[in-house]
C-alpha positions as CSV (number, residue, x, y, z in Angstrom):
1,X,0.0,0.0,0.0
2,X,1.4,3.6,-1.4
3,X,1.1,5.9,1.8
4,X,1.0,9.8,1.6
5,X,3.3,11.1,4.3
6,X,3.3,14.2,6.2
7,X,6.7,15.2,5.6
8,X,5.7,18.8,6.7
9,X,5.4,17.6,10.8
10,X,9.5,16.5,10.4
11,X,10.8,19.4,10.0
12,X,8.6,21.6,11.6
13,X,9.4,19.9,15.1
14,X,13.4,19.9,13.9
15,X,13.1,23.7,13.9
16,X,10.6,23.8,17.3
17,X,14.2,22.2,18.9
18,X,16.1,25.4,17.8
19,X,13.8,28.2,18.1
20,X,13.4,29.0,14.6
21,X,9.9,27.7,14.0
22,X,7.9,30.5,12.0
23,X,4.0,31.1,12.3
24,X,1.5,28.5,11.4
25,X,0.6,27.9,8.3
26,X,-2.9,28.0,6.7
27,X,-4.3,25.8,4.5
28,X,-6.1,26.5,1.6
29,X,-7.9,25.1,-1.4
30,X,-4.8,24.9,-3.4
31,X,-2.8,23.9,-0.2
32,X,-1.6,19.8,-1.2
33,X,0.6,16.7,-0.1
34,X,3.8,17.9,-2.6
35,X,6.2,15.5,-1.2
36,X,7.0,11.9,-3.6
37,X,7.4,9.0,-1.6
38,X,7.1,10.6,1.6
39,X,6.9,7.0,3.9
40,X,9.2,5.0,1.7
41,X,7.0,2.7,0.3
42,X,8.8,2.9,-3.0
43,X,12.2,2.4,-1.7
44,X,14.6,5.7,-2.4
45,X,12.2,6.9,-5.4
46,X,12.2,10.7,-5.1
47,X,15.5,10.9,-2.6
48,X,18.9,11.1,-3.2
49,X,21.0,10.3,-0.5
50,X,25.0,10.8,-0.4
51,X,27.6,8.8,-1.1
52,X,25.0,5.7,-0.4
53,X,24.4,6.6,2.9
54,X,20.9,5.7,2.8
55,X,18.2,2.5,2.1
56,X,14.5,1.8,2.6
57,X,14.5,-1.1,5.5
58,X,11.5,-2.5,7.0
59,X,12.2,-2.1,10.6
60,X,11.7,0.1,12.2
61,X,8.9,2.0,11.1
62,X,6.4,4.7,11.6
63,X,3.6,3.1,9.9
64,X,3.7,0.8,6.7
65,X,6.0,-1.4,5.7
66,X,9.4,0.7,5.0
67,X,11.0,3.9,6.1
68,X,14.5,5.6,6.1
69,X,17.4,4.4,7.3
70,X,20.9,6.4,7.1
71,X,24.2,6.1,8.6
72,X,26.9,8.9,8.7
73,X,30.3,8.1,7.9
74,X,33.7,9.3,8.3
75,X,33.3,13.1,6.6
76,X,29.4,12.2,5.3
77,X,26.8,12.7,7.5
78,X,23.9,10.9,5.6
79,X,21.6,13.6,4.0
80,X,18.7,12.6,1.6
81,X,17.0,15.1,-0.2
82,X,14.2,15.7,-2.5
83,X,13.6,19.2,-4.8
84,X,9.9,19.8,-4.8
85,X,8.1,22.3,-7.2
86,X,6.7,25.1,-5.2
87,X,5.0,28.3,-6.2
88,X,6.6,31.6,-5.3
89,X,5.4,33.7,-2.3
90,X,3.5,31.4,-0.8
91,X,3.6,29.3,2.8
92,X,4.9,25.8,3.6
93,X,4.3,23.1,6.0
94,X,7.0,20.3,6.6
95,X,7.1,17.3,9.0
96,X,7.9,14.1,9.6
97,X,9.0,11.1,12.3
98,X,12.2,10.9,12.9
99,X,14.4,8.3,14.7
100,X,18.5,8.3,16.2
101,X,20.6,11.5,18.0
102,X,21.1,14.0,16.4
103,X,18.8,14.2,13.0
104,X,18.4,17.2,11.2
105,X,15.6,18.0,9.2
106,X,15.1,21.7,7.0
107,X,14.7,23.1,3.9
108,X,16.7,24.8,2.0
109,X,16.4,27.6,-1.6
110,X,13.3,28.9,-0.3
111,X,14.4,32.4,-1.8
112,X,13.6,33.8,1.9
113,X,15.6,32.2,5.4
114,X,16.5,28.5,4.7
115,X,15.0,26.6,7.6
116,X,16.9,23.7,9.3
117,X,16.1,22.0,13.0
118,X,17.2,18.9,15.0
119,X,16.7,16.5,17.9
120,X,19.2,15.9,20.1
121,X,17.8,12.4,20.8
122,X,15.0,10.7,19.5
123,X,15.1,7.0,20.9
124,X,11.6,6.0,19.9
125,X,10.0,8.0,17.0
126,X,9.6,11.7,17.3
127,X,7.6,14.1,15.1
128,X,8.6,17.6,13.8
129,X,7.5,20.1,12.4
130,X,8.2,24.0,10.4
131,X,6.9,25.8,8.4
132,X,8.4,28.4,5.5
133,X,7.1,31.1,3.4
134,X,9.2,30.9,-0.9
135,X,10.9,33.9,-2.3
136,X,8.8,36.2,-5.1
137,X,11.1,33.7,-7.9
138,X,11.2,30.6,-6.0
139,X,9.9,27.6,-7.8
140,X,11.6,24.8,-6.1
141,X,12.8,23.6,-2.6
142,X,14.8,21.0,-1.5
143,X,13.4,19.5,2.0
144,X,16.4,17.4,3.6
145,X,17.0,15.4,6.6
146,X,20.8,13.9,8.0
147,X,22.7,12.5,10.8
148,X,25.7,13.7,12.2
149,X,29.5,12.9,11.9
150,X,30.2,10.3,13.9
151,X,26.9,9.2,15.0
152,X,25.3,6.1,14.3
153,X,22.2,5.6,12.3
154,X,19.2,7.2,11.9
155,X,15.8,6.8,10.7
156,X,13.0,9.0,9.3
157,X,9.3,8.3,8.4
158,X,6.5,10.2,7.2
159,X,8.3,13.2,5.2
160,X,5.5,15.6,3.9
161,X,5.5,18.8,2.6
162,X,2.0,20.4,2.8
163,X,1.2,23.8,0.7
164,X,0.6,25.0,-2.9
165,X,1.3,22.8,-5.8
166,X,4.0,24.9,-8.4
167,X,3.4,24.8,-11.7
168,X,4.9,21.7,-14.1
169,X,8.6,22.6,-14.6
170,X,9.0,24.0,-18.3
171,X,12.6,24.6,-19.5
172,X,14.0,28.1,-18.8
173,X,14.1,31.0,-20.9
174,X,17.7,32.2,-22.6
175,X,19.6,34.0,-20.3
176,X,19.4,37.8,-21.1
177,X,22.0,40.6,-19.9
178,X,25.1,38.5,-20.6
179,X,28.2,41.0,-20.6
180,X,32.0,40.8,-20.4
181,X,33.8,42.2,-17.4
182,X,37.9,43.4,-17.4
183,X,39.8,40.3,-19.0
184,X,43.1,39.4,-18.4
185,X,45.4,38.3,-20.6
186,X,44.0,34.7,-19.6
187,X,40.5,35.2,-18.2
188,X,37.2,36.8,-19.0
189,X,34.7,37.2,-16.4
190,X,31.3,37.1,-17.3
191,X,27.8,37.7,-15.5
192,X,24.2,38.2,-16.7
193,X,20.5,38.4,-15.6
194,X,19.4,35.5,-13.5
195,X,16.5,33.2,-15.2
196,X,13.5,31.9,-13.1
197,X,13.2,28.5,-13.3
198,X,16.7,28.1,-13.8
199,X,18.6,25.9,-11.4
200,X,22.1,26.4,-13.2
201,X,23.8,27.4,-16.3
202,X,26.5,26.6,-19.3
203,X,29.0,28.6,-20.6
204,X,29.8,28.8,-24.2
205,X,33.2,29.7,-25.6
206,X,33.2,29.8,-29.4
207,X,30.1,27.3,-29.6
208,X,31.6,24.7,-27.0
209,X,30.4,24.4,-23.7
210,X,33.2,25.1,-20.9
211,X,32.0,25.5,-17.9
212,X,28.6,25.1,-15.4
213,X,28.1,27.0,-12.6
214,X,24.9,27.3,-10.2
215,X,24.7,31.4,-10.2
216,X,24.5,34.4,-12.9
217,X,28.6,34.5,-13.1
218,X,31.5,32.7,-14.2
219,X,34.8,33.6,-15.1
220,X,36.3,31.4,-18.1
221,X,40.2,30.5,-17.9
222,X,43.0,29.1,-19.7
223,X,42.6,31.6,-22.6
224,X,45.4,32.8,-24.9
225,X,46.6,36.6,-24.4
226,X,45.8,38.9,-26.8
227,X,42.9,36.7,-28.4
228,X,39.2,37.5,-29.2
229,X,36.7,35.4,-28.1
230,X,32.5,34.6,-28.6
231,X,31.0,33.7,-25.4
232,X,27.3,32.3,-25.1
233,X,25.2,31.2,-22.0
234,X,21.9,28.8,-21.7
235,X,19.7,28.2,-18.7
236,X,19.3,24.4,-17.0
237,X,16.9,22.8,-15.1
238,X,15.1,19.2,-14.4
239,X,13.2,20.0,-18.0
240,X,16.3,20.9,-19.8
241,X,18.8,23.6,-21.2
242,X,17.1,26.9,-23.0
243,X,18.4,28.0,-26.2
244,X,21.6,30.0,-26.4
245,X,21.8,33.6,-24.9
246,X,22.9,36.5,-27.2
247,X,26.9,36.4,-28.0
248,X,29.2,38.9,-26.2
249,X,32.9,38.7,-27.3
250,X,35.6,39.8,-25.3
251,X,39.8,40.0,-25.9
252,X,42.0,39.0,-23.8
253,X,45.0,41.0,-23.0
254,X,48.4,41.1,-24.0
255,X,51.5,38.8,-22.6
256,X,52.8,39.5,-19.3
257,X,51.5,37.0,-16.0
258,X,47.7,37.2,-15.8
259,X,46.4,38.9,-13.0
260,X,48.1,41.4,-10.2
261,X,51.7,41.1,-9.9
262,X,52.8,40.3,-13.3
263,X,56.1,37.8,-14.0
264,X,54.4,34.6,-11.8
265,X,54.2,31.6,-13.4
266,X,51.1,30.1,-14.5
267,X,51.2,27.7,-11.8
268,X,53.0,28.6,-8.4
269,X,54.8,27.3,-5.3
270,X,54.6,29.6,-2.8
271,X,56.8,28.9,0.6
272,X,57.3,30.5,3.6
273,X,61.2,30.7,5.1
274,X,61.8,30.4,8.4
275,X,64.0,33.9,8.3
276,X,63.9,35.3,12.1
277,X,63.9,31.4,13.4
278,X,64.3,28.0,13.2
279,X,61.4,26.5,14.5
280,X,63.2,23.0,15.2
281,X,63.1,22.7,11.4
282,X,66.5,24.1,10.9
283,X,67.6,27.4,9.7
284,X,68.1,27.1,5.7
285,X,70.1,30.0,3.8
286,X,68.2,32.1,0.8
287,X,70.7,31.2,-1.1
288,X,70.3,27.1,0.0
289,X,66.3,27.9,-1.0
290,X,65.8,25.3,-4.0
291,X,64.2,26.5,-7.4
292,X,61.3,24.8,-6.8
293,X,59.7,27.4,-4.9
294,X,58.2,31.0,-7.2
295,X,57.4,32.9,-4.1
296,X,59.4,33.1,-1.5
297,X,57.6,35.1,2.2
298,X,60.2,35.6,4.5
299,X,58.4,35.0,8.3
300,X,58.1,37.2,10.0
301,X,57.9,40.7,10.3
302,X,56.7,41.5,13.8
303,X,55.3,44.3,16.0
304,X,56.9,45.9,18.7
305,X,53.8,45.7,20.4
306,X,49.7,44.6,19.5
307,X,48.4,48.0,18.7
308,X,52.1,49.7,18.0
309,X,51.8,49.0,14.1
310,X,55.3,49.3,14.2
311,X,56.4,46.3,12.3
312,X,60.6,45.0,12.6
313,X,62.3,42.3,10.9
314,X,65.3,41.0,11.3
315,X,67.8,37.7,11.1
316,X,67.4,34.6,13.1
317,X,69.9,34.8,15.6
318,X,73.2,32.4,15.5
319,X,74.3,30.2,18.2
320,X,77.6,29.8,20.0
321,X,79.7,31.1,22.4
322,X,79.9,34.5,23.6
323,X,81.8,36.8,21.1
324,X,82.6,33.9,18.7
325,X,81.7,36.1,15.4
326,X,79.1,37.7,16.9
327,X,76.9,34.9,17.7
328,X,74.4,35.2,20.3
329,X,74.6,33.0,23.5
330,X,71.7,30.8,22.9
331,X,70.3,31.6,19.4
332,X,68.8,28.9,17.4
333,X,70.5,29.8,13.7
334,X,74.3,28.9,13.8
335,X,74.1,28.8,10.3
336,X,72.8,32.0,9.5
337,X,74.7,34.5,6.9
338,X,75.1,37.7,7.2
339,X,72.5,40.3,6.6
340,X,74.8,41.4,3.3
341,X,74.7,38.0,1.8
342,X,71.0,37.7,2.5
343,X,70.1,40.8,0.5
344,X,72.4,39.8,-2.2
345,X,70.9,35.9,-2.2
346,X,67.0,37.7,-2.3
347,X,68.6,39.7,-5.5
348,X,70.0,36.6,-6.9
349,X,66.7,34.7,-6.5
350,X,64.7,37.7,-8.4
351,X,67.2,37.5,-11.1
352,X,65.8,33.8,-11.8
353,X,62.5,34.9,-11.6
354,X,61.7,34.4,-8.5
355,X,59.0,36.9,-5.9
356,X,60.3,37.4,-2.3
357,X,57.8,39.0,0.0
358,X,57.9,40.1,4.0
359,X,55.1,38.4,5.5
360,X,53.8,39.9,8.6
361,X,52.2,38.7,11.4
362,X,51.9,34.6,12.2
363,X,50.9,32.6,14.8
364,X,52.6,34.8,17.8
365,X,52.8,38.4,15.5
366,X,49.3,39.8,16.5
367,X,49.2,43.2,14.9
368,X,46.0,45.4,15.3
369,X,46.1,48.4,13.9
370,X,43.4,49.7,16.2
371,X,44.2,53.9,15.5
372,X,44.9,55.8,12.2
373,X,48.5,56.7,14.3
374,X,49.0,52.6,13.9
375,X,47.8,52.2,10.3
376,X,50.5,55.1,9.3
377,X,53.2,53.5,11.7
378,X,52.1,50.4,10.0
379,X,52.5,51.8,6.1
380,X,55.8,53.6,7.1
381,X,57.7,50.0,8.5
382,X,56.5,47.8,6.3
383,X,58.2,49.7,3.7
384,X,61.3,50.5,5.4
385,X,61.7,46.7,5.5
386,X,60.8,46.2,1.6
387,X,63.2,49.0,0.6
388,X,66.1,47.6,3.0
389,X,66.2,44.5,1.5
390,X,64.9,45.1,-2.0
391,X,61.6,43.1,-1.6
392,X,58.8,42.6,-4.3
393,X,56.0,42.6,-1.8
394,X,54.0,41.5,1.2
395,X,52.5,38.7,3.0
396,X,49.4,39.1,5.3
397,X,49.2,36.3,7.7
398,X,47.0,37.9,10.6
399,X,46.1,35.1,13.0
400,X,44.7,35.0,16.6
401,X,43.0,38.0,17.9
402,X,44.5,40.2,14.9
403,X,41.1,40.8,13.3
404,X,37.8,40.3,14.7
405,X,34.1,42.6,13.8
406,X,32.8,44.9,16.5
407,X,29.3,44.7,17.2
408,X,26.9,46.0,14.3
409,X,29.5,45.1,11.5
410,X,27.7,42.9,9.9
411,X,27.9,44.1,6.0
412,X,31.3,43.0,4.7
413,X,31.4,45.1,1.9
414,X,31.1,48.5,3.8
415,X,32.8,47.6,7.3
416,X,33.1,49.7,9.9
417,X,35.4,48.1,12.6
418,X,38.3,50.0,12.7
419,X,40.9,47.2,12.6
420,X,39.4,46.3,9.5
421,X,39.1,49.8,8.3
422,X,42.4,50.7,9.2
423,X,44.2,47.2,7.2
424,X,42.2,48.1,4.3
425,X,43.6,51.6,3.9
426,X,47.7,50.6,5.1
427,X,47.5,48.2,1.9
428,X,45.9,50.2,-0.1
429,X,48.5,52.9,0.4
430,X,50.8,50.6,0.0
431,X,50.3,48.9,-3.1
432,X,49.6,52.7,-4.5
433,X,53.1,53.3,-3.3
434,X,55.0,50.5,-5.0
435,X,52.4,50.3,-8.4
436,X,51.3,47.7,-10.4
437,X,54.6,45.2,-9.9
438,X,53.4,45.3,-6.2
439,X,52.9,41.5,-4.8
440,X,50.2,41.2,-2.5
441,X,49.5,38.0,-0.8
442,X,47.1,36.6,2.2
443,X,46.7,33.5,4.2
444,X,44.0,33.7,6.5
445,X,43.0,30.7,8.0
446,X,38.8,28.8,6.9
447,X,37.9,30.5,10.5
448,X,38.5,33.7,9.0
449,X,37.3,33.2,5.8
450,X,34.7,29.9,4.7
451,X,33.4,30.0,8.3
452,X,32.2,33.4,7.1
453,X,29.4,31.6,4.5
454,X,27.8,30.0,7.9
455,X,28.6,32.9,10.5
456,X,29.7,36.7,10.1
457,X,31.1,38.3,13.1
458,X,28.9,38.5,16.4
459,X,26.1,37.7,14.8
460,X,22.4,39.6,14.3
461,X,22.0,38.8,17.9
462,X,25.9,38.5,19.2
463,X,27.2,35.6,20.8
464,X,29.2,34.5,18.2
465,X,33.0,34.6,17.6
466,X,33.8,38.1,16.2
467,X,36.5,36.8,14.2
468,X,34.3,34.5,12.2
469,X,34.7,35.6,8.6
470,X,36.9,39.2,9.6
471,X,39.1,38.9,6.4
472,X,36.4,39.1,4.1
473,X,35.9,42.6,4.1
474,X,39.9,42.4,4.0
475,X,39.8,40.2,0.6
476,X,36.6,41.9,-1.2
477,X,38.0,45.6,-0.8
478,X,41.5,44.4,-2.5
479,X,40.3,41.7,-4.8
480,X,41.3,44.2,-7.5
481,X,45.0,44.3,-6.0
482,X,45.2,41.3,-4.6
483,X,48.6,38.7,-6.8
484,X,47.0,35.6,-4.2
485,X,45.1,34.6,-1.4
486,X,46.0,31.0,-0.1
487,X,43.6,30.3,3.0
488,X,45.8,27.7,5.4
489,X,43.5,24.3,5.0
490,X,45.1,23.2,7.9
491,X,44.8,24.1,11.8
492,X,41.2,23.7,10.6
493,X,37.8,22.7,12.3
494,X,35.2,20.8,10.1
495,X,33.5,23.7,7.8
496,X,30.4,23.9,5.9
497,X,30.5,23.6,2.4
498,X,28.6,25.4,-0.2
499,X,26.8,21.5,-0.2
500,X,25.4,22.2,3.4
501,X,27.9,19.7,4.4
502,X,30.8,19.6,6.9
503,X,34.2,19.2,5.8
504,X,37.0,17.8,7.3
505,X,41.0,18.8,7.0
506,X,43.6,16.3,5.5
507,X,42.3,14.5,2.6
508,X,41.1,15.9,-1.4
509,X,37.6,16.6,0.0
510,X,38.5,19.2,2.2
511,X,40.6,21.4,-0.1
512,X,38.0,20.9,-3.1
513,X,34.9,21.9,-1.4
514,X,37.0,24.9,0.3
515,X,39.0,26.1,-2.9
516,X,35.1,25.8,-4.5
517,X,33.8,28.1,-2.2
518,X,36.2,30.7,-3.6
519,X,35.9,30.5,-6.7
520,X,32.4,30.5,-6.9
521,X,31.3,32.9,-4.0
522,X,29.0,32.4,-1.6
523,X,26.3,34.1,0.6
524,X,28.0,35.6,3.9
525,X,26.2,34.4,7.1
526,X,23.5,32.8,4.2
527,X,22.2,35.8,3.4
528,X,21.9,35.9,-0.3
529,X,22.0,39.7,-0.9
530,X,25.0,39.7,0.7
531,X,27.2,37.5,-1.5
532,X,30.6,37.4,-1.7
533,X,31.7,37.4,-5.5
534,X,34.4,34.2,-7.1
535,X,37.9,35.5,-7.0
536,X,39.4,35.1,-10.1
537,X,41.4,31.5,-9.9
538,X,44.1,32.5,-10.9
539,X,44.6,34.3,-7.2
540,X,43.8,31.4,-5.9
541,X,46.4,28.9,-4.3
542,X,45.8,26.0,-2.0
543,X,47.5,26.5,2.0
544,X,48.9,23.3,3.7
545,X,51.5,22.2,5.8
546,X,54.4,20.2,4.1
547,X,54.8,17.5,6.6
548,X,53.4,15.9,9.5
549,X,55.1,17.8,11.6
550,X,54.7,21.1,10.1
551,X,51.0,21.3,11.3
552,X,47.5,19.4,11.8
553,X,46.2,18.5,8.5
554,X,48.6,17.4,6.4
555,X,47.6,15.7,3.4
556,X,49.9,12.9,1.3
557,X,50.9,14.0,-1.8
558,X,48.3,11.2,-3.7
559,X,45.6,13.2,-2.2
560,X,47.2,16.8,-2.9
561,X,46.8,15.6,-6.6
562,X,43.2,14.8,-6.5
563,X,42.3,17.6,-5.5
564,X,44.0,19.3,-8.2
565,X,42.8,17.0,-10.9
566,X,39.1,17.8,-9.4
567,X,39.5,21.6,-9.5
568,X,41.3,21.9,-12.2
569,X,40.0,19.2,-15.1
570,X,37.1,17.9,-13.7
571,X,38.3,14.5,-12.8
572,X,38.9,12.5,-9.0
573,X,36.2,14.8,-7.4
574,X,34.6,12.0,-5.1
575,X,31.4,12.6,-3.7
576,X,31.5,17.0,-3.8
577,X,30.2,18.1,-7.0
578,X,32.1,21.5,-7.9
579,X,30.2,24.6,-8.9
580,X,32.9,24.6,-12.1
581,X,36.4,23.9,-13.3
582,X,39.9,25.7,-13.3
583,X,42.7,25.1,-15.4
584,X,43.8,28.5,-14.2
585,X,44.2,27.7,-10.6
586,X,47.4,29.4,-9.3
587,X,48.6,26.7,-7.4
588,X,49.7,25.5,-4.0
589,X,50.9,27.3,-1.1
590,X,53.0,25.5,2.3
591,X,53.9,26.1,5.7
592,X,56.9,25.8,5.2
593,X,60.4,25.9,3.0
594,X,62.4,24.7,5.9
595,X,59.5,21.7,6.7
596,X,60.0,20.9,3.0
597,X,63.5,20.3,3.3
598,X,63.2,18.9,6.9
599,X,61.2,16.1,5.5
600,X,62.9,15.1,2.1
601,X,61.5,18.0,0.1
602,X,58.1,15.3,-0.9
603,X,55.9,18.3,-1.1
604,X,57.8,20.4,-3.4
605,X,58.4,17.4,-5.5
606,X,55.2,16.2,-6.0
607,X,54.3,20.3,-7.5
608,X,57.2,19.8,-9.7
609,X,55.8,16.6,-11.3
610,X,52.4,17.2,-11.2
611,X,50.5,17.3,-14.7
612,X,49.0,20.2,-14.6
């Protein structure tokens, strides 16, 4: 027997359990069971459930015969969905019976606030219930229900969403408003008018498809400088792909490395050196630095104090005795050459080619440049140390306490935290100062940035970290200056994908759903009109640590390279489905040189002789 199920009551009582139930909802005429397959009768028909998490089994059960069973798994935690037709501005009723510790239930595209809710634990059946009002374009939903990492499994019964019946899905119209932004001499963004109906879209170059994305933006890659191209895009959904969109052509421009701070290779290795210590990894000379590495960030430049600004640099210092050549009783480098053959080895090293930056900051550097006095102080040391030693550039590695939101930031594309403000401004003036060969590089850490797509600042109602998501502003104001930003994907908790999902450091998942993020954007704190845009890929590189020792996370080389093949040709993704592909990716970033060379130089190696 076929049973229609309530799947309305599960999710309503999921949200009840975290306070974000909304009003009741009233039926009317139109109002209808829109859920297929709602008890399971059918087996999985209408659900899809990842990486296999999830089977019809006959015990136990609500009522019938069969109902859900799902069972989390290592960085899975189980979810089965189903996209509904809706119709927009109109009000929703889910529910269901739900089974195991810690089952989630919600909803998510609604075009409005995505509603999600959970039970702690549920040892005999327990019903829930929301309810949700669409968006004025919204003609789907997706109504899902998971587990949680590391739990065992669950079970759910009796899905149902109650409301309005939508409208049979036709297949989109053409996308209208397509235009080409700035190209590079290797990219062309594009962006147009979204489409309702339209789940995702294709992009044409020169009649063949290149890329799919989810939103009404792209940016193509892998181009040839100084070449014209025709670029079309269609509309996608369950019913198909709409004709082809008007054709826009763009040209690319001429020679030189794409992007901000020209001369980089198309593909990177960027490395930071243990300058002012050793770090038990030993102290290794510039001039010992192998050719492997493209970018060099000498670490670190520090302040004198938190709030000083004032940033100073200088050699690790060498051991020995007591007025043996200067050494220092008790310093870690006896290795160390003089500050003369340092500046002449950095020289040497941008003869072949090679960037070498002053990174400030790290794990024990906290700079806040709190005061407009610190933000000068700031602008004024940091180039003292790149005219001293003839650098190309400069390294932001703010950690810790460095940046955080005050209370009321909560737009990070106009911030008003003076911290932020103030960083904004320093590099700013900086990069004005040294012109277009300027390098400009950040590694943040996910807290500070992918975090951000769950949780901005303190939150509309504080109570959260104010760090969470504090670069942002940082990244969006200089995205037009900014050479590369390679977030750390180590040091890491689990982080929320753009797949709802949490992801877990040290393996290809991790760095594909976190690179993904970035180079398709991604609604800050989940509001969708505040979404921060794709960077362009290539100022993108991937952070981790080159050895186990170097830092949690570390991921073996085999792994490294499936993440690259994913992002980069489409290949070796696993169970994350990206919003796109990149030949143009920069490349990798790692903590560090010295760890590199500590440990047999595997991670550099495995760069060198990877296909890209």
């Amino acid at each position: 027997m076929v049973r229609t199920r309530p799947l309305a009551v599960v999710v309503a009582a999921l949200l009840a359990a975290s306070g974000l139930v909304a009003s009741a909802h009233t039926a009317q005429a139109a109002d209808a069971e829109l859920a297929r397959n709602g008890g399971f009768e059918s087996g999985l028909d209408g659900w899809s459930c990842t990486a296999g998490s999830g089977a019809a089994v006959s015990s136990p059960v609500h009522s019938g015969t069969k109902a859900l069973q799902a069972t989390p798994a290592g960085s899975d935690n189980a979810k089965c969905s189903q996209t509904i037709t809706v119709q927009p501005n109109s009000s929703y009723t889910l529910s269901g019976w739900v089974r195991g510790s810690y089952v989630y239930l919600g909803a998510s595209g609604t075009g409005t606030s995505d509603v999600s809710t959970w039970t702690q634990s549920a040892p005999d059946w327990q019903k829930l219930t929301t309810t949700f009002s669409t968006g004025a374009t919204t003609t789907s939903v997706t109504v899902y229900t998971h587990g949680w990492y590391g739990t065992g499994a669950y079970q759910a019964d009796d899905l149902s969403l109650f409301g309005p019946g939508g409208a049979p899905v036709g297949i989109p119209a053409a996308p209208a408003g397509l235009s080409a932004g700035t190209p590079t001499s290797s990219t062309v963004p594009l962006s147009w008018s979204p489409v309702p109906g339209a789940t995702g879209y294709n992009v044409y170059r020169n009649g063949t498809e290149v890329l799919s994305v989810t939103g009404a933006s792209a940016t193509v890659t892998g181009l040839a400088a100084s070449t014209s191209y025709s670029f079309q895009v269609t509309a996608t959904n369950s019913a198909g792909e709409s004709p082809k969109s008007t054709a826009v052509t763009a040209t690319t421009a001429s020679g030189g490395g794409p992007g901000p701070g020209p001369g980089l290779p198309a593909h990177a290795l960027v490395g930071y050196l243990h300058a002012s210590f050793a770090n038990g990894s030993g102290y290794t000379r510039m001039a010992d630095v192998p050719d492997s590495w493209d970018i060099i960030n000498l670490a670190f430049g520090e302040p004198t104090s938190v709030t000083s600004g004032d940033i100073r640099f200088s050699l690790c210092p060498a051991g020995g005795p007591p007025g043996a050549g200067g050494a220092v009783p008790g310093g870690e480098c006896p290795n160390v050459e003089s500050v003369a053959d340092f500046k002449a080895a950095i020289k040497a090293k941008q003869a072949a080619g090679k960037k070498v930056l002053i990174s400030i900051g790290g794990q024990n550097g906290q700079v806040q440049l709190a005061t407009t006095a610190a933000r000068d102080t700031f602008v004024s040391s940091v180039s003292k140390i790149i005219d001293d030693y003839g650098l190309d550039g400069l390294d932001i590695d703010f950690e810790g306490h460095s940046l955080s939101l005050n209370a009321g930031d909560t737009d990070f594309r106009n911030p008003t935290t003076p911290v932020v403000v103030n960083l904004i401004s320093a590099l700013k003036t900086l990069k004005a100062r040294y012109g277009d060969d300027f390098v400009l590089t950040m590694a943040p850490e996910t807290f500070f940035v992918q975090l951000g797509h769950q949780y901005y600042g303190s939150g509309p109602f504080g109570g959260q970290d104010p760090r969470c998501g504090a670069y942002l502003p940082v990244i969006h104001a200089l995205r037009d200056d900014l050479t590369l930003l390679h977030v750390q994907h180590y040091n890491s908790g689990p982080i929320m994908g753009l797949d709802d999902q949490y992801h877990t450091m040290g393996n290809a998942d991790f760095h594909i759903s976190m690179t993904d993020m970035l180079l398709t954007g991604f609604p800050v704190a989940k509001d969708q009109s505040r979404f921060f845009p794709a960077l362009r890929p290539e100022q993108v590189a991937i952070g981790l640590p080159a050895t186990t020792t170097a830092g949690n996370g570390h991921t073996p080389p085999a792994e490294v390279d499936k993440a690259l093949d994913c992002l980069t040709k489409g290949t070796n993704c696993g169970s994350y489905q990206t919003h796109g592909r990149w030949p143009g990716l920069r490349g990798l970033m790692t903590w560090s040189i010295n760890w590199d060379r500590y440990g047999g130089g595997e991670f550099s190696r495995n760069f060198d002789e990877y296909s890209w």
